[in-house]
Structures are given as C-alpha cells and as structure tokens.
C-alpha positions, 0 to 999 in steps of 0.5 A, a space after each residue: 468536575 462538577 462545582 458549587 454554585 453552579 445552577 442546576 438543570 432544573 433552574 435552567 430547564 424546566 422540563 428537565 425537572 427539579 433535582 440536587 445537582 449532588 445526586 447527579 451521577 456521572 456515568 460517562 465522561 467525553 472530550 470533545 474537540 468543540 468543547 473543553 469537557 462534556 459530562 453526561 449524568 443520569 439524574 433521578 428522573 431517568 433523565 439524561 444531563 450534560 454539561 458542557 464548559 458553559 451550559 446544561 443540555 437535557 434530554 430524555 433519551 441519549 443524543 444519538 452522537 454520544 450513543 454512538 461515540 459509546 458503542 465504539 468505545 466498548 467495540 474498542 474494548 471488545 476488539 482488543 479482548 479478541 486481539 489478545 485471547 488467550 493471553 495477550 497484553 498488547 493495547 494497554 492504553 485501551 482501558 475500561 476507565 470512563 475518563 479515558 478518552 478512546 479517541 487518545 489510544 494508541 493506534 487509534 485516529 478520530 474524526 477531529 469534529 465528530 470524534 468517530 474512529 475513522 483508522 485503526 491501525 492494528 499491523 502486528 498487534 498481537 503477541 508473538 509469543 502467546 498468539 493462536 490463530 485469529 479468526 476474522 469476527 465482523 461484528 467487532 468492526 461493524 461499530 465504526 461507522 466512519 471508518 476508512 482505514 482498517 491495518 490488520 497486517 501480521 496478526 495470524 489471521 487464517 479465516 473468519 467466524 461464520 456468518 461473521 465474515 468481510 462480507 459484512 463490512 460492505 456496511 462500513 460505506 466509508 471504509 477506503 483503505 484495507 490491509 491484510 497483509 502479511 497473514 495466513 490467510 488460505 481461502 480465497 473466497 475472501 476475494 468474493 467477499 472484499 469484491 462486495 466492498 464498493 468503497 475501496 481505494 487500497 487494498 493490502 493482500 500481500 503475503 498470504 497463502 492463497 496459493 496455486 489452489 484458488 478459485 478463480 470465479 472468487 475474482 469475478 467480483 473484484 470489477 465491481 470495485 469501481 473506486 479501487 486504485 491499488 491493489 497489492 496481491 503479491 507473493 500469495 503464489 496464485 500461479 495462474 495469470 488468468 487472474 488478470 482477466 478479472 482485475 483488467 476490469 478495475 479501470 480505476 485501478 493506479 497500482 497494481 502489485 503481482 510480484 510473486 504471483 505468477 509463473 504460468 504466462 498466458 498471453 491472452 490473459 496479459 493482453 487484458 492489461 491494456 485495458 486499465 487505462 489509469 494504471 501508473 505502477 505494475 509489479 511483476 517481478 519476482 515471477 520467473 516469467 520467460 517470455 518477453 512477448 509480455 512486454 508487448 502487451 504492457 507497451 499498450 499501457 500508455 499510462 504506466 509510469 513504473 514498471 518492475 520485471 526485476 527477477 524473471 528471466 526475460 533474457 532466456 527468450 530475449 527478443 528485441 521487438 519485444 523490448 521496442 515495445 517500451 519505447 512507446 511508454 511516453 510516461 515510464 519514469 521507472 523502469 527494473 530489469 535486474 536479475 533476468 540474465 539478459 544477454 543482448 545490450 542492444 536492449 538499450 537502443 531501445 530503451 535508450 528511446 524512452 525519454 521520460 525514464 527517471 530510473 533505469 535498473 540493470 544490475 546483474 544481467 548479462 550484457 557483456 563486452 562492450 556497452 555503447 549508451 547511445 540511443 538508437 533514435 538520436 533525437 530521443 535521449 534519456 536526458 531526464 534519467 537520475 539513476 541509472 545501474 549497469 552494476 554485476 553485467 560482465 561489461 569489459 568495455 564502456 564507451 565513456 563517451 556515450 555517458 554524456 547523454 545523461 545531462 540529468 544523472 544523479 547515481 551510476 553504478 558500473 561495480 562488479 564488472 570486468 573494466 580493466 580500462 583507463 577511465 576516461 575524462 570525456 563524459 565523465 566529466 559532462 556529467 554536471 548533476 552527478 552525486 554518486 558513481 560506484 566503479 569498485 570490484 572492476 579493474 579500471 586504471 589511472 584515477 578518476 578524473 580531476 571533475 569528480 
C-alpha cells in the first residue's frame, strides 16, 4: 500500500525521526469510515506511524482509538474461539487476518464515526451437532465499550464461570438491549445480577428453565432498572405470580410478556399491575389462569393498548363484572380471549364498549346460541375494530344485522360453528372496508351475497 515517492515521516515530522519508509513494518491495518485507509507501522524507533489517504500521523504510543478498535478485534477472536469449543465452525468470516475489517463480519454492527462494535447479534450461533453447554464468560464482552445490543438467544447457555458472571456487564453503560432467550438457563440469581444493569431498555429471558424453584428476593433488584421498557419472561414456568410485586416497581416499563409463567393467582400480587403507569402491551396467556377477577385489577392500567389472555380458563369463573372492567381501557387496540371456554356472550356488551379496539380475538370459546354484536351502551361502538374472530364457538345463530357496527372491518372470521342459516344481505353488505370473511365448515345456505 505504501508507494514510491511518497515523503516519509521524518521529512514531515521531525520529532518523529529520520528512517527508510521500506523498513516501515505494517503491523495493523484499519477502515475507517473518515478515511479511505489507515496504516499503523512501527518504525525502528519504537515509534507509531500512520498514514491515512493524505498525510503521516506519528506518535509515541498508539492513540487510545485505535488501541481500543484492536482490543475488540482480538475479544471477537476470543469470543468465537469460546462459541465454537470443542469444535465448531460457526463465524468463518471472523478471520485472524490484519486485512479483515471486524467491523465487516457477519453479525457484527459498528458505530459508523468511531468503529466500535456497538451489536452483536450472536442467536443461535453455535452448532447444533457439536455443542456442549456454554457457560457465560464476561471478560469476552467486557471489551465492547459501546455495545448496546447484545443476542445470545438459542446457544445452550446453562450458567456463568465464576467471578465471570452478567454482574459484570453493568460496566458495558451503553448496553440497551439483552436477549437471552431460548437457553438453559436454570438459576435464577441471574435476575440479581441483570438487576444491576441500569442501562437496559429490552431484556429477553424467554424460554429458559427457571422454574417453579426461583428465589423471589433474585427480583427485589429488577425496580432498580429505571430505563427498562420491555421485559419478556415467558414460559420459564415460575408459577408464583408474587413476581409481579417486584416487576410493578419498573414504572418505565412498555411490555411486558408473562405467558407461560404463571399458574397460582394471587390477587394481591395482580393489583400491583396498576402501578406501571406506562405499560402498553401484557401477556399472560398461556397460563391456565381461572379467575376473571384478574381482569379488574388490568382494567386499572389506563395505558395498556394490548392484552393477551389467549389460552387460560377465564370461562370456568366467567364473571360478568369482571369483564365490565375492560370497558374502562379507553387505549386497548388489541384484545385475545381465544381458547378460554367462554360460555357467557354477553361478554360482548361489554366489550362491545371499548371503542378503541382495532382487534378483537374469540376463537374457540363457547358462546353458543345466538350472538347479537350490539354493544350494550349504544353510543360506544367498536367502529375502529379491523379484525374481529368469532371462529370455533358453537354460534347456531347471528343477527347479521348487528355486523353493521363495524364501519371499519377488515377480517371476520365466523368458521367452524354450527350456522345452518340463510346469510343475510343486511350487514354484510354495510360492511364497506371488508377484505376477508371466512364462513367454511357451518352450515349456512343460499350464496353470499352480490356486495361480497
């Protein structure tokens, strides 16, 4: 790289010293996005030179930019040595090479002024077919000053070498997102230790192996993570909703995702809820929670824009004051009941009262007989809702009629119930904004009408 004719440091710098640029030894090479290419030597006299593609730069030690840049690029080298033990072969483009530009491999994302690794999206690196289980080392991650997302998902992580554990990354002060999903993880001290990293916005716990066992007092230090804004702990299986007291102290929290988490309601603990002021989206399905007094303690969250409760067993407790509750969501856009054997259609009153709702999901429930979509308050109407699923609910009878609520509707889904009625025009055909309706597996006669 270097050419003829070019002046040498010397003639430029005199402090640097007078030597033959054809001794000069490369001994790193860098891109950076400043410059077309950067060449750090080391000439006879211990000293450091570079050149970018117009000038000589000399020092007597290495600036500390570029000694960083070189720490992270061997910590890369070290982390994938640790990702692919016994045997691996995953990263091949992560090469001991001093031509290779880091900041160019594959799963890794650069800061585009300074070239620091600020993401490292590592889910499911490590091969299936040679993998042991991984044990969490923080000393490769501690490197990556400016790192903000850190993927570790699906790699049979089980536990962390000692004095090497997440404790350590509270030192990583721009480290925002963390994803941990998908692994083995059994101990839930973790919790302690992740409590300590005040930086997070996202963190990813899902499917791991907590269990029925975890030590509660490991959440004490989840209120401390005053920027958190989604939290994802589901099917781990903690069975113990006392968790919630700990995680209502996030007030920062956006999302929050429970589902298969939780099977012991106490009530006591779901009042908590009200107190995330900011929460937008909750999931607790998957939990076989029997009780709808829950729902009056998620009516308080003024804020909540989503909610999943598919796949409980809301229905075997069904009680309607309970469902009143959500009425009072004035922000719910989505709402999942499916899968909680329902039997009582009057839910729908009241449901019928939340005139935000953009979604609305019923599938296989029980509602039975005769279904009447009118709300119950006349002047609330769901006239905002695009998708609405009453599929698999032993309906025998709609009143068509009531369909013209939905000025707005997109999807409906009425499949897999027990119709064997004519399809009427009138509602149908008021539904202007309608793209897909799904009618197979009932027993309705005639045609659909000419609108459709």
């Amino acid at each position: 790289m270097l050419q003829k004719g070019i002046e040498t440091p010397g003639q430029l710098f005199p402090g640097c010293g007078s030597m033959n640029w054809r001794n000069l030894r490369v001994d790193w090479e860098l891109e950076l996005p400043l410059v077309k290419w950067v060449l750090i030597g080391l000439g006879p006299n211990g000293r450091i030179f570079l050149k970018d593609n117009t000038h000589w730069h000399c020092w007597n030690v290495i600036p500390n930019e570029f000694k960083a840049m070189m720490q992270e690029r061997i910590a890369l080298l070290h982390l994938k040595a640790s990702i692919n033990y016994p045997n691996g072969n995953s990263l091949p483009s992560w090469v001991d090479n001093k031509s290779s530009n880091c900041c160019q491999w594959e799963r890794v994302e650069c800061n585009n002024t300074s070239s620091r690794v600020i993401q490292l999206s590592l889910n499911q690196t490590r091969d299936w077919e040679s993998r042991k289980e991984w044990y969490f080392n923080a000393s490769l991650f501690l490197p990556f000053k400016e790192i903000k997302t850190l993927e570790l998902s699906g790699n049979a992580l089980v536990d962390w070498v000692e004095n090497e554990g997440f404790e350590k990354l509270s030192t990583l002060t721009n480290l925002e997102v963390l994803d941990l999903s998908s692994n083995w993880i059994n101990n839930s001290k973790i919790l302690e230790f992740i409590g300590g990293i005040p930086s997070l916005k996202s963190l990813n716990l899902e499917y791991n192996s907590f269990g029925s066992s975890v030590d509660l007092t490991s959440f004490k230090k989840f209120s401390t993570l005053t920027n958190l804004e989604v939290l994802d702990l589901s099917f781990n299986w903690i069975d113990n909703s006392e968790i919630l007291e700990f995680i209502s102290g996030i007030s920062s929290l956006k999302s929050l995702n429970l589902g298969g988490c939780l099977s012991s309601v106490n009530f006591t603990s779901f009042e908590k809820l009200s107190m995330l002021i900011n929460l937008e989206v909750l999931d607790l399905s998957y939990n076989s929670i029997n009780n709808s007094k829950i729902l009056e303690f998620i009516g308080g969250i003024s804020s909540l824009k989503s909610l999943n409760l598919q796949d409980n067993s809301l229905g075997s407790s069904a009680n309607l004051t309970s469902f009143e509750k959500l009425s009072i969501l004035i922000n719910l856009e989505v709402l999942d009941l499916s899968y909680n054997s329902i039997n009582n259609s009057k839910i729908l009153e009241f449901i019928g009262g939340i005139s935000s709702l953009k979604s609305l999901n019923l599938r296989d429930n029980r509602l039975g007989s005769s279904v009447d979509l009118t709300s119950r308050n006349q002047e609330s109407k769901l006239t905002n809702l695009q998708v609405l699923d009453l599929s698999d609910n032993f309906i025998t009878n709609i009143i068509w009629s009531s369909l013209k609520e939905f000025s707005s509707l997109k999807v409906l889904d009425l499949s897999w119930n027990y119709m064997n009625e004519s399809i009427s025009i009138q509602g149908l055909c008021e539904l202007k904004t309608l793209q897909e309706i799904g009618l197979n597996s009932n027993g309705l006669k005639g045609q659909l009408p000419w609108c459709l």
